[in-house]
Structure formats: C-alpha cells, structure tokens
C-alpha positions as CSV (number, residue, x, y, z in Angstrom):
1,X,310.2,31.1,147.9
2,X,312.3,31.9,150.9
3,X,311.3,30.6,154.2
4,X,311.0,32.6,157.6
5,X,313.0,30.6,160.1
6,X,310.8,32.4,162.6
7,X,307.4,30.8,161.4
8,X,309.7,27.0,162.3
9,X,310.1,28.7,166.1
10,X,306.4,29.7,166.3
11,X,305.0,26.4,165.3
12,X,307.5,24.3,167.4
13,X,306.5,26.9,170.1
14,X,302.5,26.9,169.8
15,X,302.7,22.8,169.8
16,X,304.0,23.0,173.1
17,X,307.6,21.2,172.1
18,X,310.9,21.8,173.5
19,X,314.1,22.2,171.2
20,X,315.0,18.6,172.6
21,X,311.8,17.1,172.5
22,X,311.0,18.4,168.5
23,X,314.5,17.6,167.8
24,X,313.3,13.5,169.0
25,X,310.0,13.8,167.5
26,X,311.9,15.0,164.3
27,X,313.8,11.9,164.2
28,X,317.3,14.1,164.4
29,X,320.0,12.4,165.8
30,X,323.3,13.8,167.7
31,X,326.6,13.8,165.9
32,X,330.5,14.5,167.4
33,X,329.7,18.0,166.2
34,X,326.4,19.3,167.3
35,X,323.5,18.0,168.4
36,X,320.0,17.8,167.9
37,X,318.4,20.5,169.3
38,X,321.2,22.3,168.0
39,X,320.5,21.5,164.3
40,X,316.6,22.7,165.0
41,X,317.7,25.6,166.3
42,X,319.9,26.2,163.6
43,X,317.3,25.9,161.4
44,X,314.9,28.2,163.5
45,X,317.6,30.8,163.6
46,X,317.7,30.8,159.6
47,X,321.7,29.4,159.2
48,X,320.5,26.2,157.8
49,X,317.9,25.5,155.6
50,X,315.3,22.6,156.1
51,X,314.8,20.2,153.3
52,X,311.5,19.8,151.9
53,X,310.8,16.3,153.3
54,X,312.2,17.9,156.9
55,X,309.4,20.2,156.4
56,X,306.7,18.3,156.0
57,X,308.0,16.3,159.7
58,X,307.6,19.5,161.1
59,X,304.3,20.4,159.7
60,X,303.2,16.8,161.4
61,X,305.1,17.3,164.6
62,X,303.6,20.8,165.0
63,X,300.2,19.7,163.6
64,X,300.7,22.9,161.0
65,X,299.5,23.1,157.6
66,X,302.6,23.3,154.8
C-alpha cells in the first residue's frame, strides 16, 4: 500500500517537532551530502520512501498509531 508523505508532515507537525528536532529524535545523522532534516523532509515531500522500521520511529516520536 502506498504511503501519503503528507500524513509523515501532519504527525511530525501535531507532535509539536521541528524538521531538526524529529530529524534527532529519529536518530538520523548528517552526511557530506544532505542532512538530517533534509532526509525527513525528503521523506515528507514523498521523494524517498521510509523503511518500515523508520516508520515505526516515527509512529513513537509522533506518539501515532502505525
């Protein structure tokens, strides 16, 4: 089943969390070429796709059910 990348910006959002600060509490890390805000919004905008155990993070970051 295809995922809405807007339903990963509306959670972040309605927890209150920054790009930057869900990024850290995501345990993402900066690389030379992006970094990790970057690679949430990415995934918010829908050009990369979340893996399943990145999306279980998020639904305990954002204190969303899966």
């Amino acid at each position: 089943m295809p995922l809405n990348p807007e339903i990963l910006k509306w959670a972040r959002e309605t927890a209150g969390l920054s790009l930057e600060l869900a990024a850290k509490s995501l345990g993402f890390s900066d690389t030379a070429r992006r970094s990790a805000a970057e690679r949430l919004a990415a995934m918010e905008e829908g050009t990369e796709e979340p893996s399943r155990s990145v999306l279980l993070r998020m639904s305990k970051a954002y204190r969303r059910s899966l």
